[in-house]
N, C-alpha and C positions, 0 to 999 in steps of 0.2 A: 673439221667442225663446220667450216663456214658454207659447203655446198648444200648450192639452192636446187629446190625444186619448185616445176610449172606444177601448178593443180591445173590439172585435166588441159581445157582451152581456153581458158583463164588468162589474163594478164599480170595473176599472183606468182610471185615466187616466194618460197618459204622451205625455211631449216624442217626437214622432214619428221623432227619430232617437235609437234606445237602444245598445248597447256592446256587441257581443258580447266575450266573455272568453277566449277558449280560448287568449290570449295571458300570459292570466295566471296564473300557476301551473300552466300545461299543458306540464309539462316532457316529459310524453308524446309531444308533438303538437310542439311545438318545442324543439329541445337551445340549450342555455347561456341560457333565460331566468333574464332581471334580475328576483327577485321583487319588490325594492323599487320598477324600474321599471313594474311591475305592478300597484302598489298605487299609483304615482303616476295610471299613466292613470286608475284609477278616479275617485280623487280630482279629476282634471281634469274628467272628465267630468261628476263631483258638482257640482264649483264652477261650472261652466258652461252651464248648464241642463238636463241629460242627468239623467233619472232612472228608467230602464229597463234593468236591468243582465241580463244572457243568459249563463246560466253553467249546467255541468253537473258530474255525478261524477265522468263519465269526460277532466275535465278536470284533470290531476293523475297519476293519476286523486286526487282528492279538493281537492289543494293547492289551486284556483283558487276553491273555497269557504269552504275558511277564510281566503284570502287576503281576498275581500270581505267576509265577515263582521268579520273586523278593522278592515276600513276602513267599513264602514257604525257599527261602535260606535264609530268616530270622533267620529259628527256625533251631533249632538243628536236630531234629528226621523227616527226612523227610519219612519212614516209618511207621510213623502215622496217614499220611495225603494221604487220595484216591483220586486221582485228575484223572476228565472223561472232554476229551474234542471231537472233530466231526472234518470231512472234509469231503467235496463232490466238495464243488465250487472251479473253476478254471478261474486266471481272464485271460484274453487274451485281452492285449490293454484295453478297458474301458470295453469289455464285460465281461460277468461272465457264463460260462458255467458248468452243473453237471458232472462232470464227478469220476466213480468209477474203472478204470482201474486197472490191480491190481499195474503198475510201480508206476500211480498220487496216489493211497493210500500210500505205502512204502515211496514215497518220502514227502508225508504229513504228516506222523509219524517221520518220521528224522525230519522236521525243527521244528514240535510242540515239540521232544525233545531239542531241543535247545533254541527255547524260551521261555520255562518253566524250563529251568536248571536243567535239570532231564536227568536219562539214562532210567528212564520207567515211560509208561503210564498206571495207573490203569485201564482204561476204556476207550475204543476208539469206538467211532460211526463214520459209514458211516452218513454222516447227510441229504443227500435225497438221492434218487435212479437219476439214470439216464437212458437215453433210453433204451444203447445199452449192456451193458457189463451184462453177465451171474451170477446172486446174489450169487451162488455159488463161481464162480472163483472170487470175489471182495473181500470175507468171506475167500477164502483158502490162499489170499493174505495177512489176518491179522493172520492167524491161523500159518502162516510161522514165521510172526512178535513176533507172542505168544510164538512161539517156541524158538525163538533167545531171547526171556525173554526183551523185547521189550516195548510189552504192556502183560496186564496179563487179559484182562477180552475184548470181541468183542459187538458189541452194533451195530442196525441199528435202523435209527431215520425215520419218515415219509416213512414206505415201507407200502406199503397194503400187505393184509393176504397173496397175490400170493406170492409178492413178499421172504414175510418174510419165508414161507415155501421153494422158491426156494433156498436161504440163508444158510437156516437150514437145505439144504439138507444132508451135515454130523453129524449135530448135535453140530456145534460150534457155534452158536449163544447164548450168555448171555443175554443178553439187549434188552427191545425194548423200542424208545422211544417214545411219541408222544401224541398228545392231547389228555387230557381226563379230565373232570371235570363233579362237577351234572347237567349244561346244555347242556354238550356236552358227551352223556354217549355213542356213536356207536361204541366205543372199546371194551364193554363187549357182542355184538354180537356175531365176531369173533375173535377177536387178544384175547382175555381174555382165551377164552377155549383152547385154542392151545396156549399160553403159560404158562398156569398151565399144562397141559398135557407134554410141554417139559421142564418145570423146568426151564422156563426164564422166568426173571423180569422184572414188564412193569413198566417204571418209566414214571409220565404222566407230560406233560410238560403244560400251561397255567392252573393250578391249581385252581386258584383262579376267572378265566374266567375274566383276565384283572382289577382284584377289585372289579367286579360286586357281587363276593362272600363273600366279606370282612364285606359289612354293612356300605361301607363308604359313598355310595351314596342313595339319596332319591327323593321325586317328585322334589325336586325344580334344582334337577342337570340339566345345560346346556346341553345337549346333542349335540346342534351343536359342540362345542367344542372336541367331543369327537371321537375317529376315530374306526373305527372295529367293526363287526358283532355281538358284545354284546351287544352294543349299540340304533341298529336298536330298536326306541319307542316302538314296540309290545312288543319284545321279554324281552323288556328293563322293562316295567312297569310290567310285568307277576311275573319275578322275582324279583321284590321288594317286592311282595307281599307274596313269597314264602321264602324271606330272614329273613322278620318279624318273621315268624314261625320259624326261627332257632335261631332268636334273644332271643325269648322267653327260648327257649332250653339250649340256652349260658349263660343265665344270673340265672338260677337255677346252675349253673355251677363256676359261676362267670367268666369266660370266656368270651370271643367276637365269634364271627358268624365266622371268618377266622377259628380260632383253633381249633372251632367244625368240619367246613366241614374237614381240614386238617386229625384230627384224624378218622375222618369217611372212606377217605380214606388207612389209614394204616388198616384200620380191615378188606379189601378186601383181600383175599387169593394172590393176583397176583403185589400185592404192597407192596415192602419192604422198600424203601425208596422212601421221595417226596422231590423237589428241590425247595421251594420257592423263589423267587427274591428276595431283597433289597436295595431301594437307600438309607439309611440311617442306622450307625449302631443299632439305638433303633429298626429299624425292622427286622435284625436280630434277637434280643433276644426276641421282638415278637413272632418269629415265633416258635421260642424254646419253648415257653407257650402251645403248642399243646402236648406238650409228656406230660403234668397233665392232660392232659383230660381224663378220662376213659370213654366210651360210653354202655351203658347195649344195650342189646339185643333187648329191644322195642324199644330203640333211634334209633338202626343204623336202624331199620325196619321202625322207623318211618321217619325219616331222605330220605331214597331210599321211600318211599309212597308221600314226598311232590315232590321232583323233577321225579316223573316217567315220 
């Protein structure tokens, strides 16, 4: 349970299955969240080897950072725990605008220290680009912050290859983050090669393609019900069909279709850790059943041959 891995060139090390949060205090993102049950999965995850928490502003927007900062001044040892959070959006009156200047970053590093009850951020993402501001001078504005021992590891979240390259024009970029799952593979085109080439880690966000990859759903699922691009009935019936095939895989395993794909993931050279979601704490430890997977070499080949 207990081995650690290095993100990228990083001086993080972290249980390769970390938490994403946007269930926690992202009353934005979901209606009637339990905070309390919010502050449990953390907890769950704390007690149970999980120490790589994935949380942002616009989770709340703010609530799901003060919620773990409350629960991280729980424990004792807050040098245990790697905690990566994002800023980009700026609200103005009821609007929301991107903005990466490098003042709005510094000044969104100061309040997410604050409401996380911490003097440092393990992991800081730009979380989208914006128009106007130069991805270099956005990157030297955290790389100042890195210096002052602020945050310790820089992350940009949804930039395309230009972007990420203008970014990494000194070579301080750690992190990239952004979608990638087996129905959504256009990250191993170009963000893949270019960041095994520079020693950053692509930690991919919608993992699971919204549940469609868990096995939880079948013909008879409501699909009106259902909101988002994984959805759409072609795309939707194809991969059920391609889900079945992993079922078969999982269950010589004893395992579920989540844990396969999940590990399938960590055996990519440019994945060192994945941030699964949880609204409840039994899906935390869930999610934890993916490090007994071992995948052989015809799997993961056979694995990447059903979803090509």
């Amino acid at each position: 349970m207990e081995k650690k891995v290095q993100i990228g060139k990083t001086e993080l090390y972290v249980n390769p299955i970390g938490l994403g949060t946007n269930a926690v205090g992202g009353h934005n993102i979901f209606p009637n969240l339990d905070e309390e049950a919010g502050r449990e999965l953390v907890r769950k995850g704390l007690a149970n080897g999980i120490n790589f928490i994935d949380t942002a502003y616009m989770y709340g927007p703010k609530r799901s950072e003060e919620i773990i900062g409350e629960v991280i001044k729980e424990r004792a040892n807050r040098s245990e725990i790697v905690i990566a959070t994002k800023a980009a959006h700026q609200f103005i009156g009821n609007d929301i605008k991107i903005n990466n200047s490098p003042a709005f970053l510094i000044q969104s590093v100061e309040e997410a220290l604050q409401r996380l009850q911490t003097d440092y951020i393990d992991l800081f993402y730009i979380h989208f680009p914006d128009p106007n501001t130069p991805k270099d001078e956005a990157v030297g504005a955290l790389k100042q912050l890195k210096d002052e021992g602020k945050i310790r590891a820089i992350g940009v979240s949804n930039f395309t290859i230009e972007q990420i390259k203008e970014a990494n024009k000194d070579g301080y970029v750690d992190v990239i983050q952004d979608e990638y799952n087996l129905l959504n593979r256009a990250a191993e085109k170009e963000l893949f090669p270019y960041a095994v080439e520079n020693r950053i880690s692509f930690i991919p966000y919608f993992p699971l393609a919204s549940g469609l990859l868990t096995g939880k759903y079948d013909k008879q699922t409501n699909l009106a019900e259902k909101r988002g691009k994984f959805f759409e009935r072609e795309l939707f019936e194809a991969t059920l069909v391609k889900v079945e095939k992993l079922r078969k895989l999982a269950s010589t395993k004893g395992a579920e279709v989540a844990h396969v794909v999940l590990a399938w993931y960590l055996t990519l050279d440019v994945i060192d850790v994945i941030i699964p979601g949880a609204k409840r704490p039994d899906q935390v430890l869930q999610n934890l059943k993916t490090l007994e997977v071992q995948l052989t070499e015809e799997e993961i080949q056979e694995i990447d041959r059903i979803f090509q």
